[in-house]
C-alpha positions in Angstrom: 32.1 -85.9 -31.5 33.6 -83.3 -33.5 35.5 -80.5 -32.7 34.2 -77.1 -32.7 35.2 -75.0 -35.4 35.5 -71.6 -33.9 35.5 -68.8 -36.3 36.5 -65.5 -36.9 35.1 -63.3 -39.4 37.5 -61.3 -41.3 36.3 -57.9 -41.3 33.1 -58.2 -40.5 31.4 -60.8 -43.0 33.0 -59.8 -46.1 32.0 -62.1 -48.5 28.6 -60.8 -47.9 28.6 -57.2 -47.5 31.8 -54.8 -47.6 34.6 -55.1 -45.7 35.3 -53.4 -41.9 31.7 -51.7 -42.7 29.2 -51.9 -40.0 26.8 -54.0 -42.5 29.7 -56.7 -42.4 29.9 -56.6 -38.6 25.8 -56.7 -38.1 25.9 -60.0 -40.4 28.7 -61.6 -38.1 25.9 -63.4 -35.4 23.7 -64.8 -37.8 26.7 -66.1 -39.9 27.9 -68.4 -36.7 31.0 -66.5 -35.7 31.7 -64.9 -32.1 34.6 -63.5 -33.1 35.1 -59.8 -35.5 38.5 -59.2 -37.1 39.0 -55.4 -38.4 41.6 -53.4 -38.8 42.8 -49.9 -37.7 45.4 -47.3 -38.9 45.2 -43.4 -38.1 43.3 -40.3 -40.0 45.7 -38.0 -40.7 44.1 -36.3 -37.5 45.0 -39.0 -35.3 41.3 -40.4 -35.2 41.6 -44.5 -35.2 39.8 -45.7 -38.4 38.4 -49.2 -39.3 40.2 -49.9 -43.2 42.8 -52.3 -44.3 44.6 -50.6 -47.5 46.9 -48.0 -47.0 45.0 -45.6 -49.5 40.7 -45.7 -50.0 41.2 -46.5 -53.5 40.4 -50.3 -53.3 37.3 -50.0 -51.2 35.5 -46.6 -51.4 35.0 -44.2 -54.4 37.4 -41.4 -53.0 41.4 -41.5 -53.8 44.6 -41.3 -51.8 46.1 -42.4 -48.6 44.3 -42.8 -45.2 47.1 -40.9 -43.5 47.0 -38.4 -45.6 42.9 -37.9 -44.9 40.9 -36.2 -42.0 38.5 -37.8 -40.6 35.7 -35.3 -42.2 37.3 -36.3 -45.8 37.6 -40.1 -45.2 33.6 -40.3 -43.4 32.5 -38.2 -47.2 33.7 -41.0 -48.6 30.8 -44.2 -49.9 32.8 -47.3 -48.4 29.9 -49.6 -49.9 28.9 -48.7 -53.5 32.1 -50.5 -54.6 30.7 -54.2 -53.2 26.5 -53.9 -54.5 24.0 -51.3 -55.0 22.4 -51.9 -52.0 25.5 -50.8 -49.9 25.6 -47.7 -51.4 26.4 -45.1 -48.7 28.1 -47.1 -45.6 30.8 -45.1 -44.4 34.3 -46.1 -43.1 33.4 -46.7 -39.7 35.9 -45.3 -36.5 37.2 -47.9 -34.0 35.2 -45.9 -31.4 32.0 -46.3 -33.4 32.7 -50.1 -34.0 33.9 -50.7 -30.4 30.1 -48.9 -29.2 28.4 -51.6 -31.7 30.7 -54.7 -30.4 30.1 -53.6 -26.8 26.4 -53.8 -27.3 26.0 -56.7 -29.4 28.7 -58.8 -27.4 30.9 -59.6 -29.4 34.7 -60.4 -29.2 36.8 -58.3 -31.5 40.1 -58.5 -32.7 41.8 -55.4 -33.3 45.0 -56.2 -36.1 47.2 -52.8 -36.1 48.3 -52.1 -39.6 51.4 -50.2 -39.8 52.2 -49.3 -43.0 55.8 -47.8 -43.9 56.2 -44.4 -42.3 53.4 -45.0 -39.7 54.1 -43.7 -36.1 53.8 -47.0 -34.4 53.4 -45.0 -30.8 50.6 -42.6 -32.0 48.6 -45.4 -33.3 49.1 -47.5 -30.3 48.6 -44.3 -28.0 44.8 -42.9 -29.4 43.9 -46.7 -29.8 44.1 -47.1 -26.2 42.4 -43.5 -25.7 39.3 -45.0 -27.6 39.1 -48.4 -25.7 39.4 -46.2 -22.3 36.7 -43.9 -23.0 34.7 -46.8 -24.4 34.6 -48.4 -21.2 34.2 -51.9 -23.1 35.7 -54.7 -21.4 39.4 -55.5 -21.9 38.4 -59.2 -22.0 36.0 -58.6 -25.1 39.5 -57.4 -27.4 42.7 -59.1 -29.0 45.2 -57.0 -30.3 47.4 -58.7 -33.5 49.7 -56.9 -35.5 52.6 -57.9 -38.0 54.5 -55.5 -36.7 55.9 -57.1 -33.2 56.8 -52.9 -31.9 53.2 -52.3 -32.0 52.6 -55.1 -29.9 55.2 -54.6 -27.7 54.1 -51.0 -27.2 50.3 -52.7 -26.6 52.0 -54.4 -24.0 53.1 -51.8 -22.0 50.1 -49.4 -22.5 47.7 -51.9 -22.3 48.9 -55.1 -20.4 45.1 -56.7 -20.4 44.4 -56.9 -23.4 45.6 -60.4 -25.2 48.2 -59.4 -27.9 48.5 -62.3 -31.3 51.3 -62.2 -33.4 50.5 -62.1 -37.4 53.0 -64.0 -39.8 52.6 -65.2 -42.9 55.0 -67.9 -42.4 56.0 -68.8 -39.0 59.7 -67.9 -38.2 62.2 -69.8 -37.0 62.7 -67.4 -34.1 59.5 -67.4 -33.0 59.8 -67.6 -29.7 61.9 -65.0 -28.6 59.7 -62.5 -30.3 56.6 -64.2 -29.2 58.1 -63.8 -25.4 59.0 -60.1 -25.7 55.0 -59.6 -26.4 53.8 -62.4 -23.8 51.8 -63.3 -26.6 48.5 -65.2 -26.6 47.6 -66.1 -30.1 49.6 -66.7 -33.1 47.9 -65.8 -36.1 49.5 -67.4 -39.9 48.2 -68.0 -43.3 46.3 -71.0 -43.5 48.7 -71.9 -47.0 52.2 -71.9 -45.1 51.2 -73.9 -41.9 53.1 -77.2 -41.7 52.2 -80.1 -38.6 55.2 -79.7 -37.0 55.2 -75.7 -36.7 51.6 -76.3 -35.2 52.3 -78.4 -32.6 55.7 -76.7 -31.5 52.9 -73.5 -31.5 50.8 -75.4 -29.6 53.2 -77.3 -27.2 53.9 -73.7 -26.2 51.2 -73.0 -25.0 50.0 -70.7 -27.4 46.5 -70.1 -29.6 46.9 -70.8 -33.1 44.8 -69.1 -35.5 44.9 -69.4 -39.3 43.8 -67.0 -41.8 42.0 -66.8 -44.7 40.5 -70.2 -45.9 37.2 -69.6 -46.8 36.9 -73.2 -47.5 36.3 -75.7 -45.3 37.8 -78.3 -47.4 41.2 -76.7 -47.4 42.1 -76.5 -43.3 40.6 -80.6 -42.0 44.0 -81.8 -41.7 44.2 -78.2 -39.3 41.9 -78.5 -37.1 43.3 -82.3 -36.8 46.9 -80.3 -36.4 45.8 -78.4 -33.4 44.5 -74.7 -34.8 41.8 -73.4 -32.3 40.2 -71.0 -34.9 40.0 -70.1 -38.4 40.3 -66.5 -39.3 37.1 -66.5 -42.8 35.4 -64.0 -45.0 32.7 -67.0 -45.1 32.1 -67.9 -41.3 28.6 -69.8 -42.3 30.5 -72.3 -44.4 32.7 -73.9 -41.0 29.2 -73.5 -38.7 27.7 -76.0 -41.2 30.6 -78.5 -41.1 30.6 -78.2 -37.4 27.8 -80.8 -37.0 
């Protein structure tokens, strides 16, 4: 019998509607995934909002950073127009108004931290946890991951419950001493760098191993065979119809 090939889909679905946009997050059921990757990084008024690039250029009509932003300037802004007509007018969403839709829909949801350079690591980790208090969602639903091991570190003192993944692209050498100072659940890597050996010292470990962004099936077999518990996919639909 095969192995289930869990999934996660990486900001919402986002090879079928925009990225970290409600529409890709009300695709995510029907598409076979469980799991919702977004990310989150501060308005310049300290509200938590759900968008990946360091400025709005990439994937909404406006210009200029997100820290720089309010929250009334970034939610003027059309974060779907730039994928297809039809998503003309989705806004970037808040991580309170995506944690209220995950909550509902029951959904597991994994928060990555983006901290670009200049970020105040403590803010960000500080109103993230404001938003998860006053959402009241369950602490079991959420997974923190991060690049950046400070903000996980800081995660784990604010927020002990939550499960906190480290993101690499490559796995370092000295893995596990920063994996220990975050008593880390997961360890997230691109798909591209992983090697059999760094997956089963992961694994020995006693860690999750995730892999992201193959949105090919094709590409991550020998993976799954290697001991990766989940793939991290803008195309989750594609690994539930391999998964026979």
């Amino acid at each position: 019998m095969k192995k289930e090939h869990k999934t996660t889909a990486h900001r919402g679905v986002s090879s079928l509607a925009p990225e970290n946009t409600m529409a890709a997050f009300k695709l995510v059921k029907e598409q076979g995934s469980q799991w919702i990757e977004i990310d989150v990084q501060l308005s310049a008024d300290g509200v938590p909002m759900v968008i990946h690039d360091q400025t709005v250029n990439r994937c909404t009509n406006g210009r200029g950073k997100v820290s720089e932003m309010s929250l009334s300037q970034l939610k003027m802004l059309d974060a779907g127009g730039w994928f297809g007509d039809m998503y003309v007018g989705e806004r970037i969403p808040t991580l309170a108004e995506t944690l209220m839709y995950v909550k509902e829909a029951g959904h597991d949801l994994n928060i990555e931290l983006k901290v670009y350079p200049g970020d105040n690591v403590h803010a960000l980790c500080d109103k993230v946890k404001l938003v998860i208090d006053e959402s009241e969602i369950p602490l079991s639903q959420i997974l923190f991951s991060s690049f950046d091991n400070e903000a996980l570190h800081q995660m784990m003192r604010i927020l002990p419950l939550v499960r906190r993944g480290q993101l690499w692209q490559k796995i370092p050498d000295d893995a596990y001493s920063l994996l220990h100072k975050i008593e880390a659940y997961s360890v997230h890597c691109d798909y591209r760098f992983l090697t059999e050996q760094k997956a089963q010292l992961i694994k020995e470990a006693g860690y999750q191993l995730y892999c992201y962004t193959p949105n090919f099936p094709e590409l991550v077999e020998k993976h799954w065979q290697w001991g990766v518990d989940m793939m991290i996919t803008d195309d989750p639909k594609a690994y539930a119809l391999t998964a026979d």
